[in-house]
N, C-alpha and C positions, 0 to 999 in steps of 0.2 A: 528381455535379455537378462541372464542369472547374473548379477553382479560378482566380483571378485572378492578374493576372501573369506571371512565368517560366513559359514553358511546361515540358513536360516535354522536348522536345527540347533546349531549351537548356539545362534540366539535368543533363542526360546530359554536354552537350559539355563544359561546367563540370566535370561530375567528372572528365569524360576527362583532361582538360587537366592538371588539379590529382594526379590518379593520376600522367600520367608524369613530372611535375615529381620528386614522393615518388622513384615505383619508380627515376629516374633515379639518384637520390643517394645511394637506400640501398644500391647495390653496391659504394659506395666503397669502406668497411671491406672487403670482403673483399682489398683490395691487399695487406692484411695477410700472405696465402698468400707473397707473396714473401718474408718474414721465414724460411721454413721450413718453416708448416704443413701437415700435412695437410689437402688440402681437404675431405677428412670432418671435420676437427674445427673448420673454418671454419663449415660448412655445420651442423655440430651445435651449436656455442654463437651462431649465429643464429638459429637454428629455438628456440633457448631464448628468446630475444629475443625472436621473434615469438609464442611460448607465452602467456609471460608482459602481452604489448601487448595479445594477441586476445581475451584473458578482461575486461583493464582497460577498453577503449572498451564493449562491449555492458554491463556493468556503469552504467558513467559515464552513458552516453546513454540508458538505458531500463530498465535495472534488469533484474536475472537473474530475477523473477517474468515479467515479458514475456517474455524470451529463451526460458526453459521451455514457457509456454504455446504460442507460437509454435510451439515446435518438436514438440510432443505433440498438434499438430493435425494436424501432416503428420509421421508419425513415417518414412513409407516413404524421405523427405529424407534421413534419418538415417546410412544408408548411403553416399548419394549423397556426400554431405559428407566423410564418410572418405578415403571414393574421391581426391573430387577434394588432399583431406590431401595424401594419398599419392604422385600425380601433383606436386603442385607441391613436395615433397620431394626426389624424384628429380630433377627439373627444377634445382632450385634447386644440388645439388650438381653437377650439370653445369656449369651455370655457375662454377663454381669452378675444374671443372679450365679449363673455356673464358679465362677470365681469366688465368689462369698461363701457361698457352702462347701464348693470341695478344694478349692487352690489355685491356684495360676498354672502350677506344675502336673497338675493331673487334669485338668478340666482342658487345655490344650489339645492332648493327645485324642478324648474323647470325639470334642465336635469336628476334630480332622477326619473323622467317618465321611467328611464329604465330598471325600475325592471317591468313593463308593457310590454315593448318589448319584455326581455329575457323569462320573463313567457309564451308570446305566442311561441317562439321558443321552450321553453323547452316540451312545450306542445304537439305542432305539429310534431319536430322531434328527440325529445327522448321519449316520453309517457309519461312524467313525470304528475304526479294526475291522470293517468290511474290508474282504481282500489282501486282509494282513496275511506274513507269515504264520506257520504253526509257532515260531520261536516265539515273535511276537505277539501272539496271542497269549501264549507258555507264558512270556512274561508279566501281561498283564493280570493274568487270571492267578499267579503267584502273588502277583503284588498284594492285589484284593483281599485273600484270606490272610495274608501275613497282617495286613491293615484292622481284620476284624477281631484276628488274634489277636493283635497288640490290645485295639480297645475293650476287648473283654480282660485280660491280666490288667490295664490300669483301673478296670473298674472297680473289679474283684477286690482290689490294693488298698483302693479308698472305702471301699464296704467293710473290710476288714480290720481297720484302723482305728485304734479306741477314741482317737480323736474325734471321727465321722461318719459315727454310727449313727442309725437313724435316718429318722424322715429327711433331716436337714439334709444329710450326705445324697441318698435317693432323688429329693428336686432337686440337687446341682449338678445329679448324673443326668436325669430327663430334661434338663436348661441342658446344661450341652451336646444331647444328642439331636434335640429341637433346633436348636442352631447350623447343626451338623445337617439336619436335612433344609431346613430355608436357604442355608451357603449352598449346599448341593443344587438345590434350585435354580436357585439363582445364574448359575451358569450358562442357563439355556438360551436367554437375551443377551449373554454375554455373545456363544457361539455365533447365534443368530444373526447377531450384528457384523461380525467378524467375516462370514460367508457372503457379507452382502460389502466389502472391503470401506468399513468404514474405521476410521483413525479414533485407537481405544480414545485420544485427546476428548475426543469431540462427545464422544458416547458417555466419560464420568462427566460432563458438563452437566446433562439430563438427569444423569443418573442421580446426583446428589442433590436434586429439588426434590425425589421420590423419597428420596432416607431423611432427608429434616423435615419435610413434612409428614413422614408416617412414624416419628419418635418424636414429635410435636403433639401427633393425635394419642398415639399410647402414652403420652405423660397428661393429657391432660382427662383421657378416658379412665385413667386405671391408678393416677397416682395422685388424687385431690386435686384435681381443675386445676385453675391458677394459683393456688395454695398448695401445692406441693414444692417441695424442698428444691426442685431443679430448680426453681425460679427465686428462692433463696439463697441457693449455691450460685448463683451468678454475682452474688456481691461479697460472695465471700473469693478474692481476686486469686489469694495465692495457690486458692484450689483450682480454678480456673483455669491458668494458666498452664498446668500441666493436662488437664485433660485435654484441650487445645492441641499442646502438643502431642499426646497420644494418637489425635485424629490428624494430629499432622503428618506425623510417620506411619500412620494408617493410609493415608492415601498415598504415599512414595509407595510402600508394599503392593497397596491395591494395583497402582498403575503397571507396575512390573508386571504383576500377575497378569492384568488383562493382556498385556503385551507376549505373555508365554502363552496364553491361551488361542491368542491369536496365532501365535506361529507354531505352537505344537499342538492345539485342539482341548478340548475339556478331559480326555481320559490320560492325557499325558501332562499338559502345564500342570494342571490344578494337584495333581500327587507331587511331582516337583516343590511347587510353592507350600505344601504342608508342611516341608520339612522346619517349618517356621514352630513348629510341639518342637524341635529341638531348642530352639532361641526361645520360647518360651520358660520352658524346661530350664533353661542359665541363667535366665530374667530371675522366676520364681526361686530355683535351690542357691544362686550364687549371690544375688544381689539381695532379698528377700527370705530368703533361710527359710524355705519353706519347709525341706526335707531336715531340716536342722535336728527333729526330736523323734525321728521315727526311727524303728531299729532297721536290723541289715537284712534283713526279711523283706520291707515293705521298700527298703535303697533298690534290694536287685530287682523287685518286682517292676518297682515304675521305671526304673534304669532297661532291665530287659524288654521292658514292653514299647518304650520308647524306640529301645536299636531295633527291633521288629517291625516297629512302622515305617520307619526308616529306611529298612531293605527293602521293604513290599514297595515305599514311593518310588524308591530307585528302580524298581523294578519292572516299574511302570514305565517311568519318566525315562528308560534306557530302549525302547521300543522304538526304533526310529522306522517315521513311515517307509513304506515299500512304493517302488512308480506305482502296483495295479492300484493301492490302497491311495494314492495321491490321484489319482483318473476320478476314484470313485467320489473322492473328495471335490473334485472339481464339476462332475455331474453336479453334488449337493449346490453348485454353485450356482450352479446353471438353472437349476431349476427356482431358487432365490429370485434369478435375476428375469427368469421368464413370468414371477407369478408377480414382481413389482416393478416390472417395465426398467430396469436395470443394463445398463451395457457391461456385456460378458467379459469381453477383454479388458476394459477399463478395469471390474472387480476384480477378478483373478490377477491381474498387475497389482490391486491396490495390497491383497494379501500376500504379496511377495516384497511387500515394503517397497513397491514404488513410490515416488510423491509426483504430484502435476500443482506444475506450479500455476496455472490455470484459476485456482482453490482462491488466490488474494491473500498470499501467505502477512502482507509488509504490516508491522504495528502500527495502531493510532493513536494518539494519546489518550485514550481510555484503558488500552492493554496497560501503560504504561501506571495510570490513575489505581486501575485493580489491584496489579501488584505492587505499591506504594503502599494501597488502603492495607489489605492484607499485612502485610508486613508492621503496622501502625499498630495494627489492633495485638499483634504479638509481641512487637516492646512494649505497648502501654501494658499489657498483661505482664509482660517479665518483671519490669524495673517493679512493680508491685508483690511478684511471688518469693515466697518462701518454702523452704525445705517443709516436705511433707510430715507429719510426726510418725514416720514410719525408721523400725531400722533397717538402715540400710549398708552394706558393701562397697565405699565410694571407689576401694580400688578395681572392683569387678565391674563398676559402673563405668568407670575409663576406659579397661578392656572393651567392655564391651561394644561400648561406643566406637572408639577404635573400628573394630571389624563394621559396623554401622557406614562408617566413612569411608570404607576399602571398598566395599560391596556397591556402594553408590557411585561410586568413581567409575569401577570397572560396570555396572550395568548402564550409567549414561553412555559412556566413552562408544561400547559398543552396537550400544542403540544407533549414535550418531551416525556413527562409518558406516551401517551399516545399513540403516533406513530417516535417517536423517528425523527420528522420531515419527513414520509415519508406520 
C-alpha cells in the first residue's frame, strides 16, 4: 500500500541532494596530501575512518540483528558488496593523487564523469529509461553531453594554467577520470542489490570490509609494505583525526546516496548526488583558496563548466519515472528474484521502503558497545588534534558547516517518515 506523503521520488531527490552536500566536504581532509603525504596513507587512514562510521550507523538505526538477517537472506549480495568495497577503494585513492596535482576544485568536476558510466550500466543491465518518455529520455540524453562538456572546459582550464602544466597536471586529470570510471562501476552491485530489496544499512556493512581491505593491499603493494608513511601517519594523531573525519562524512554522503540510488535508480540518484563538484568546488575556492591566484579567464572557465554539470545532473535527476518504465523496472525485479529464489512481493515492498519487522529490529548490548567503541576512538583522536598547517577560511568553514547540519537534519527527518530508514 503507497504510504502517504513524500513520495518516493522526492525522496530520492532529498537524499541526493543531502549526499552531495556530505560527499562535497568530506574530501576536504585529504588537502592534507600537501603537507607531504602519501596519498596511500591519506587514502588508508580514511578508509579507517569510513570502517569505523559504516559499522556505527547500521548498528545505530536498526541494530546488527536486522543488518545480519538481512543480509542471510540474500547471501548471493555478499560478494557483490565486496566488489563494489573494492571499487570505491581504488577510486577513492585516485582521487588523492587527482587532488595533489590538479586541486580539489577542478579534480571534482572531472571524476563526476561517473554518472555517465553508471547511466550506461544502468541502461544496459537493468533497463533502466526502458519505456521512458521521449521527454524523459530528452532529458537524460541532455544531461549526459552537458556533463562531458562541462568535464572537457574544466579540463581544458587546468591544462591551460601556468600553474599546471605538464605531466603533473595530465596524471591528476587521468587519476580522476580513473576514479570516474571505478565510481561508475561501482554502481552496478549497488543497483543490483537494490532490485533484490535489500536495506542500503545492511549492504555498506560488507561493503566497507571490501574498501579497507583492498587500500590495505594497494598500500602495502604499491607504497613500501609496512614502511610506508600510512603506517607513520597513524602516529602522528592530529593528522589523523581529520582524516577520520573525512571518512566520517564520507559515509553520511555515501549512505544518502545509496539511499537515492535506491529509490531513483543509477541514471538518476547518482547525477543528483554529483552535485557534491559544487560543495567541492566552496570546500576548495572558499575555504582553501584555491581559485585565489588564477585570473578571470580560468574563474569563468571552471565557474562555467561547473553550472553546466549542474544543469546536465539536473537534468537527469528531473526524469521522473513513467508507470510503463516502473512495470519495466519491476520485471528487472522479478527476474532477480526468480534467478535467487527471492519472494517477489516481499522485494518489490522492500523497494518501496517497506520495513517488516519480522527482520529482529530491537538492540543488544553489542549495537550499544559498537557505537560507544566508535565514538571513543573519535574523542581520543580529537582531544589530541590540531589545526591542519593549512590556510584556511574559518568563517566559510561555519557557513559551510551550517548547511552541513541543515542538509542532515532534513535528509534523516525525511528518511524516517518516510521509510523508517529502510
Amino acid at each position: 500500500m503507497q504510504k502517504k506523503g513524500l513520495s518516493l521520488h522526492g525522496l530520492g531527490v532529498i537524499c541526493g541532494l543531502t549526499a552531495g552536500v556530505w560527499l562535497g566536504a568530506a574530501e576536504a581532509p585529504t588537502k592534507l596530501v600537501t603537507a607531504g603525504y602519501s596519498p596511500f596513507a591519506i587514502s588508508l587512514c580514511m578508509v579507517a575512518g569510513v570502517f569505523t562510521a559504516r559499522w556505527t550507523f547500521p548498528a545505530l538505526l536498526k541494530g546488527t540483528s536486522y543488518v545480519f538477517t538481512d543480509l542471510f537472506e540474500r547471501k548471493h549480495l555478499i560478494v557483490w558488496a565486496l566488489l563494489a568495497g573494492a571499487l570505491w577503494a581504488v577510486a577513492n585513492t585516485l582521487t588523492v593523487f587527482a587532488i595533489r596535482e590538479v586541486g580539489l576544485a577542478v579534480a571534482f568536476p572531472l571524476w563526476n564523469m561517473n554518472s555517465l558510466i553508471g547511466l550506461f550500466w544502468g541502461r544496459v543491465l537493468f533497463c533502466e529509461l526502458k519505456g521512458a518518455s521521449a521527454r524523459n529520455i530528452g532529458k537524460v540524453v541532455v544531461g549526459a553531453v552537458c556533463i562531458v562538456i562541462a568535464a572537457v572546459m574544466l579540463g581544458f582550464s587546468t591544462l591551460n594554467d601556468g600553474m599546471a602544466l605538464g605531466h603533473r597536471a595530465l596524471s591528476g586529470i587521468i587519476a580522476a577520470i580513473g576514479a570516474s570510471l571505478m565510481w561508475g562501476t561501482m554502481y552496478v552491485p549497488y543497483r543490483k542489490a537494490y532490485l533484490s530489496g535489500m536495506n542500503p544499512l545492511s549492504f555498506v556493512t560488507v561493503f566497507t570490509v571490501g574498501e579497507l581491505g583492498t587500500v590495505l593491499a594497494l598500500t602495502l603493494v604499491l607504497d613500501g609494505g609496512w614502511n610506508s608513511s600510512a603506517f607513520q601517519l597513524l602516529h602522528v594523531r592530529g593528522a589523523v583525526f581529520w582524516l577520520f573525519l573525512g571518512g566520517f562524512m564520507w559515509v553520511i554522503g555515501d549512505l544518502f546516496q545509496q539511499f537515492a540510488t535506491k529509490y531513483l535508480g543509477i541514471g538518476r540518484g547518482i547525477p543528483l548526488s554529483n552535485t557534491n563538484q559544487l560543495w567541492g568546488l566552496a570546500w576548495g575556492a572558499l575555504v582553501f583558496g584555491e581559485l585565489a591566484t588564477v585570473d578571470h579567464a580560468h574563474e569563468l572557465l571552471v565557474v562555467a563548466g561547473s553550472i553546466v554539470m549542474i544543469l546536465g545532473a539536473l537534468a537527469i535527476s528531473t526524469a521522473v519515472a513513467s508507470a510503463r518504465e516502473m512495470s519495466l523496472t519491476n520485471e528487472a525485479v522479478l527476474r532477480e528474484c526468480s534467478r535467487y529464489g527471492l519472494d517477489h512481493d516481499r522485494t518489490i515492498a522492500s523497494m518501496e521502503g517497506e520495513d517488516f519487522s519480522d527482520r529482529g529490529e530491537r538492540r543488544h548490548w553489542w549495537d550499544y558497545a559498537i557505537v560507544a567503541s566508535a565514538t571513543g576512538v573519535f574523542v581520543w583522536l580529537g582531544v589530541r588534534a590540531v589545526v591542519p598547517p593549512l590556510g584556511m577560511d574559518m568563517r566559510w568553514i561555519a557557513v559551510l558547516s551550517g548547511v552541513l547540519l541543515l542538509s542532515l537534519i532534513a535528509g534523516t527527518w525525511s528518511l524516517w517518515e518516510r521509510t523508517r530508514f529502510s
